[in-house]
N, C-alpha and C positions, 0 to 999 in steps of 0.2 A: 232349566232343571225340571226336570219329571214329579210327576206327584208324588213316586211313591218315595224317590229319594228326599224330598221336600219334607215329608211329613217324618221320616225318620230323624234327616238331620235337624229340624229344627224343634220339632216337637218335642224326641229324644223317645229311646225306648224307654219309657219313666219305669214300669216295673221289675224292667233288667237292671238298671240304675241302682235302685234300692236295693236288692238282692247282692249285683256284685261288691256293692261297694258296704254294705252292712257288717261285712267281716272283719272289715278297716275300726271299726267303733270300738272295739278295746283298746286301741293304741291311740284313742283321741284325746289330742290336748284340751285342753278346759277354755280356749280363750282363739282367738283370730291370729294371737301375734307366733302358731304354733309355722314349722316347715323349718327344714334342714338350711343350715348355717351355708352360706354360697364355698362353693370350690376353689381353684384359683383359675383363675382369668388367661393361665400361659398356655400360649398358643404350642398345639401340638407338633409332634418332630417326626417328618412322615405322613403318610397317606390315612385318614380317617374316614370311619363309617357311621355315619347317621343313622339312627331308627326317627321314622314318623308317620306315626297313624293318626290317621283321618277318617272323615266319611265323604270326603265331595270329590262326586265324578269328574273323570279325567285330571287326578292333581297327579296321576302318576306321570302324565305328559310335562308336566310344570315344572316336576322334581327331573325331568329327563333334560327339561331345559338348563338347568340349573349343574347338574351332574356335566354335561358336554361343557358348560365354561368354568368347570373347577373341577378341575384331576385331583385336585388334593383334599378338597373335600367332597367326598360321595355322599349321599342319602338313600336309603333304601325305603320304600314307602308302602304303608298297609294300612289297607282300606277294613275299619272295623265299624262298619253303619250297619252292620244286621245286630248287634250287640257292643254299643260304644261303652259304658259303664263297666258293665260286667268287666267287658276284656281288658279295661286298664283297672279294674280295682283287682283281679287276678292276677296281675303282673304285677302291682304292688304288692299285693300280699306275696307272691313268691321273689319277690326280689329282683324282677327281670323288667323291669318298665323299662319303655323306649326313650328315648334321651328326648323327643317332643313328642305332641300328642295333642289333638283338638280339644279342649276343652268349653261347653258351651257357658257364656257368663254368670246365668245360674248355679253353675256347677262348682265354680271356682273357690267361692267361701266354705264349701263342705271337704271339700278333697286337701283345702290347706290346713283344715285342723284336722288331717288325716295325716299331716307329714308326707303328701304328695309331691310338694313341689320342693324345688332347689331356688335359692336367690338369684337372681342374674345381676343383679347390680356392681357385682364384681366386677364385670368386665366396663368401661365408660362410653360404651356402646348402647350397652340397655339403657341406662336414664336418659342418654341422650336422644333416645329416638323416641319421646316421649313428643317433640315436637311434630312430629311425623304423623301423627294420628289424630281425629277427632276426640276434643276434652273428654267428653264423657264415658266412651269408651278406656281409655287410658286410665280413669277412674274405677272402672269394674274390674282391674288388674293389678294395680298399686297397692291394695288395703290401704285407705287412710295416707296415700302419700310412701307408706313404709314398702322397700322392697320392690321390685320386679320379678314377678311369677310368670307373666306369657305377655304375648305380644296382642295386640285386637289384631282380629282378622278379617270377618266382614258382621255386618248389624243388618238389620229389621226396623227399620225408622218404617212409620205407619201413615197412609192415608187413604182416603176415600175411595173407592173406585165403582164410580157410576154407569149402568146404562142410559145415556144422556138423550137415547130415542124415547125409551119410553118417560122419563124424566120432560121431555118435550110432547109426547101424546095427550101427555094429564096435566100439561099448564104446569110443573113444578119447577123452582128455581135451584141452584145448587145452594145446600144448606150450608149455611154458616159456623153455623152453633147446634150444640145437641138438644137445644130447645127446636129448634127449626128441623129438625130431622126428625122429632119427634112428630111434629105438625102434618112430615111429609106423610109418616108411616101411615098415618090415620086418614089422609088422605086419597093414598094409594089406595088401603083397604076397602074404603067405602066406594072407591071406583069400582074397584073389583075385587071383590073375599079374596079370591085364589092367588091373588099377589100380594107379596109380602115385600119389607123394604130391605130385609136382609134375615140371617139366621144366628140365631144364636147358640154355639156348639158347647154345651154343657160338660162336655170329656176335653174340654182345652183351657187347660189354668194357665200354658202360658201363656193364651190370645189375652184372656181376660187379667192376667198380671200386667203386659201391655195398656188395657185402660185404663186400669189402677194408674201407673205408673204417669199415664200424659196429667190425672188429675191430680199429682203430686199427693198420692197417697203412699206415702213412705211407707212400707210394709216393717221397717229392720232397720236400724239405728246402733254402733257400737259407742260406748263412751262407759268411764268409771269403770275398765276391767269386765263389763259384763253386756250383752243382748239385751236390748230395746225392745223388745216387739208389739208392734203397733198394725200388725194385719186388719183390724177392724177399726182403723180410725174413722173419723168421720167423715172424708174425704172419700175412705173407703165406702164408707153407707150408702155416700150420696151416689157413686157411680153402680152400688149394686139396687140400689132403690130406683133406680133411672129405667134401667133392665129390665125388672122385677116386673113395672108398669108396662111395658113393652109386650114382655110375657105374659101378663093378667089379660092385657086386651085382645092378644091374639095378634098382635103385628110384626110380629118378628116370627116363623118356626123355630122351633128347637130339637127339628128331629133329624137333623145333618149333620155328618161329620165334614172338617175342612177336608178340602182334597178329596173326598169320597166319589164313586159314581154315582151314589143319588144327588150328592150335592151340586156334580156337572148338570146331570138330568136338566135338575131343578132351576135352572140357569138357563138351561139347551129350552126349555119349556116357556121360558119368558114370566117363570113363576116371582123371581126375586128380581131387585133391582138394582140394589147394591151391595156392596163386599167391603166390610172392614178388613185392610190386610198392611201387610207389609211390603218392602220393595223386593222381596224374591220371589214375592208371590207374581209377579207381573207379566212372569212365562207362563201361567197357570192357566190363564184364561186362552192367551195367545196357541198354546198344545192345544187345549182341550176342545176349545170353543172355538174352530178358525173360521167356521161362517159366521161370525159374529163380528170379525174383524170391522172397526170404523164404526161400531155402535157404544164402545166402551173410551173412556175419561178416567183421568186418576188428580183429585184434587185433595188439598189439605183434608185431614180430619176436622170435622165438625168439635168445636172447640167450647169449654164450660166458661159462656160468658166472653169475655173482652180478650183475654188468655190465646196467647199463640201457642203454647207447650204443647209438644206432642209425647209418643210415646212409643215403644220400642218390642215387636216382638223376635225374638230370637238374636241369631248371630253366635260367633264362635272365636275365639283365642286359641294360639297355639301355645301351651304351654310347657318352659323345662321342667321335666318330669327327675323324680328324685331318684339318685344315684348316678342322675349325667355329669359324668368327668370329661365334656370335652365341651367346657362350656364357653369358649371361644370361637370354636367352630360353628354350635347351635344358635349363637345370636346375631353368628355371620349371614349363616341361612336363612332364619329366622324372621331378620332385618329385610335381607332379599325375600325371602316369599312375602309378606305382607304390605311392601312400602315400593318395589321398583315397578315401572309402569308397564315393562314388559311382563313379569309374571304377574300383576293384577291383572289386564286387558286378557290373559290367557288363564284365570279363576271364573274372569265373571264370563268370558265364553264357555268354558268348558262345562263349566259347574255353576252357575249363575249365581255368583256370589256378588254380594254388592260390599265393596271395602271399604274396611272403619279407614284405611289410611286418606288423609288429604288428597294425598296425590288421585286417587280413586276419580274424584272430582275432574278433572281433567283428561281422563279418557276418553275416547272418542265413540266410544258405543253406550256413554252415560252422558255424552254431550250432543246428539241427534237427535233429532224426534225418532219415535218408533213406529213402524209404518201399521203394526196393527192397533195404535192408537192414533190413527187421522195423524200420522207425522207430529205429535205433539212429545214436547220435551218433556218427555215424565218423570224424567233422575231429576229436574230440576225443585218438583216436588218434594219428591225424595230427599234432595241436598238440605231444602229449606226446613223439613222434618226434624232432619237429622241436628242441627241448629237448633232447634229448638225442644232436644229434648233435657232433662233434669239432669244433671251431670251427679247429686246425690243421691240418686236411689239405688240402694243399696240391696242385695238378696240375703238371705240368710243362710247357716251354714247346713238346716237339715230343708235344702228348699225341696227339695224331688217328695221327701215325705209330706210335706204340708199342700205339696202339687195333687200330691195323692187324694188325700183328704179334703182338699179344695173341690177337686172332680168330682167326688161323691158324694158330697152334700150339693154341687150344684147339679148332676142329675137327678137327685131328688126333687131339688127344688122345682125342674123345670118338668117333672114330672106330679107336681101339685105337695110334694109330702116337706113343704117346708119353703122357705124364702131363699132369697140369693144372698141377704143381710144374714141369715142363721149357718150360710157357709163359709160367712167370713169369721163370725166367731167358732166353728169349729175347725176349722186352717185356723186360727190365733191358737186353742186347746189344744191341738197336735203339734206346732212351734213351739211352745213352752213345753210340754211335755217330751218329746223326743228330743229336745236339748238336756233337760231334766236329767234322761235314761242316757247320755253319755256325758254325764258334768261339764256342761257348757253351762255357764253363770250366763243365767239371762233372765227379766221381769217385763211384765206386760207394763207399758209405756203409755204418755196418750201422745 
C-alpha cells in the first residue's frame, strides 16, 4: 500500500468527515440503539446491482473476481478515498447511499445514531458469520451483541518495528516493557543527541487512541440508556504521562508526520530507530526505504508491566448502508469479500489489507517470512497482536470530533503550551459536549 493511500485510508480525511457528515445531526437519535428496522431477507428475482464504495487500491480487481463467478449478482465499485465521509454522508442526506460502503471502526457508533445503517440480521447469514472473524473486531460491529451493521474487513493490530542494526551498534536488547523502552531512548540519546528512538506525531489521534486502547483505557462505555465517557481515565494518564516524559526529555521528536517525506528522510538518515505501527504499515518501510532492506525486525509492542494486550490502529468494515433493499444479495458479497481466501489473498496484495477474517490467518503471503525483513514471519507478530487485543473498547458516537480536538491540544502540548494529560481532558470536554449539542444522553464516567 503506498503512503499516500495509507494515510488517507486509515487515518481518514477527519475534517471532510466532520463537515460531510454534520448535516446528518438533526436527524440524530438520542441513544446507540438508533438505525433502520432490517428489510426482508428474500432473495431477489432476476439479475441485481450492487453499489460499493471503498478506498483500497485495486478492489475494483476483487469486485471483478467476484462479478465473472456470479451473473446474477453484479457489484459496481467506487473508490471514495479523496473524500470518504463527506461522500457517504451526502448520499445519505440525499437519499442515494450505496447498498455497502467501507466504513472505518471509529466511524460506525456516529453514522448508526445517524440512521445510516440497515440491520442484516435478517438474513441467518449475517449472525452466522460471526464465527468467521476475529472476536474483537465482530465486537466493533454488533453494538452490544444487538444487530449486524457491516461485516470487519481488515484491522491494525500494532507492534514494534526495530532497526535491530543500530539496536546492536549501542549494545541495546529488544525492549520488553515500556519501562525498558524508555531506558532504551535515553540511552540512545546519550550515545548520540541526533538519534531519537522514535517520533511522536502530535496530528494522529488515531495512532495515540491505538496506545490508549492496548493500556485498556476505555475511552466510551454504553449502559443505563446513556454515554459513559471516560477519555481521561487513569489509564489514560498514565500512557499520556509516559509520552509527556519522553517529550520533556527530548527523546522522542515531535516534528513528523506518519508517512511524510520528512519522516522517511528521518529514517533514510539513521536519525530514528524505531516505529510504533501497525501491520499495514509493514509496506511502508519495504517502498520507501529499500536499501534498508535486512536492517529492520517487527516484534510485540513494548507492554505496561507483565500484560500481553496490545492495541489496534485503524482498519475498516463494510457496511449495509441505509435504504439497501437487496439485502440478501449484499451479505452474499459481503460474506465473500471479507471471509473467502481467494478474495482476501487478492485485498491484502492489491491493497495491503490485513483481514479481520480467521481465515486471513492462513494465507500464504501472511504465512512467509518477508524477505525485506531477513525472511522472518512477521504476520506472525501480527496474528499474536491481534489475539491480544481488548475485545471491549468501544468508540464513541461523536469520535472524528473529539479526534479533532484531541489533535489540537496534543500539538500544543508537543509544542510546549500545555501537557498531553490537559488533551485528554479537553477530547473528554468536546465528547460530553458535542453529544450534549445533538441529545445524545451521556455523563463523564470514571
Amino acid at each position: 500500500m503506498s503512503t499516500t493511500v495509507t494515510r488517507v485510508r486509515i487515518a481518514g480525511a477527519v475534517v471532510a468527515a466532520a463537515a460531510g457528515l454534520a448535516g446528518l445531526a438533526a436527524c440524530s437519535s438520542p441513544a446507540p440503539s438508533g438505525g433502520a428496522s432490517a428489510p426482508s431477507c428474500e432473495p431477489a428475482k432476476g439479475t441485481v446491482t450492487l453499489q460499493y464504495w471503498n478506498t483500497v487500491p485495486g478492489m475494483d480487481q476483487v469486485v471483478a473476481l467476484w462479478n465473472k463467478k456470479n451473473p446474477n449478482i453484479q457489484v459496481q465499485t467506487k473508490n471514495i478515498s479523496n473524500d470518504q465521509y463527506g461522500t457517504i454522508g451526502n448520499a445519505l442526506k440525499a437519499g442515494k447511499a450505496p447498498e455497502l460502503a467501507q466504513v472505518g471502526y471509529d466511524e460506525l457508533p456516529y453514522l448508526r445514531t445517524q440512521d445510516a445503517f440497515v440491520d442484516a440480521s435478517a438474513c441467518s447469514a449475517a449472525p452466522a458469520a460471526k464465527s468467521k472473524f476475529v472476536p474483537w473486531t465482530w465486537s466493533q460491529t454488533s453494538f452490544g451483541g444487538t444487530g449486524v451493521f457491516a461485516f470487519p474487513q481488515d484491522t491494525g493490530p500494532m507492534a514494534l518495528f526495530v532497526r535491530s542494526d543500530i539496536f546492536k551498534e549501542h549494545g541495546l536488547e529488544i525492549p520488553k516493557t515500556w519501562d525498558e523502552y524508555a531506558t532504551d531512548a535515553q540511552k540512545l540519546h546519550d550515545a548520540d543527541p541526533n538519534l531519537s528512538i522514535t517520533f511522536f506525531d502530535p496530528n494522529n489521534a488515531e495512532w495515540f487512541n491505538g496506545l490508549l486502547w492496548q493500556n485498556s483505557a476505555t475511552m466510551y462505555a454504553y449502559a443505563g440508556d446513556k454515554w459513559h465517557v471516560t477519555v481521561e481515565s487513569d489509564h489514560s494518564k498514565q500512557v499520556a504521562g509516559y509520552w509527556q516524559k519522553l517529550i520533556d526529555a527530548k527523546l522522542v521528536r515531535t516534528d513528523l508526520a506518519n508517512g511524510s517525506t520528512p519522516m522517511y528522510a528521518a529514517y533514510q538518515k539513521n536519525q530514528i530507530a524505531t516505529y510504533v505501527g501497525a501491520a499495514w504499515g509493514y509496506s511502508m518501510f519495504r517502498d520507501n526505504l529499500p536499501d534498508q532492506a535486512g536492517k529492520w525486525t517487527i516484534v510485540p509492542m513494548p507492554t505496561w508491566g507483565s500484560s500481553a494486550a496490545s492495541g489496534d490502529w485503524g482498519g475498516s468494515t463494510v457496511a449495509f448502508m441505509k435504504g439497501n433493499t437487496h439485502l440478501y444479495e449484499s451479505v452474499a458479497f459481503n460474506s465473500w469479500l471479507n471471509t473467502d481466501p481467494e478474495a482476501l489473498a487478492l485485498e491484502n496484495k492489491l491493497g495491503g489489507l490485513y483481514p479481520a477474517a480467521l481465515a486471513g490467518s492462513a494465507l500464504p503471503a501472511l504465512s512467509q517470512g518477508v524477505p525485506y525483513y531477513n525472511n522472518e514471519k512477521i504476520f506472525d507478530v501480527f496474528a499474536e497482536s491481534s489475539k491480544n487485543i481488548d475485545t471491549s473498547f468501544t468508540w464513541g458516537p461523536t469520535q472524528k470530533t473529539v479526534n479533532l480536538a484531541l489533535q489540537d491540544a496534543m500539538a500544543k502540548a508537543a509544542a510546549g503550551g500545555g501537557t498531553l494529560t490537559d488533551a485528554l481532558s479537553s477530547a473528554q470536554a468536546t465528547a460530553l459536549k458535542s453529544m450534549a449539542d445533538q441529545a445524545i444522553p451521556a455523563v463523564a464516567g470514571d
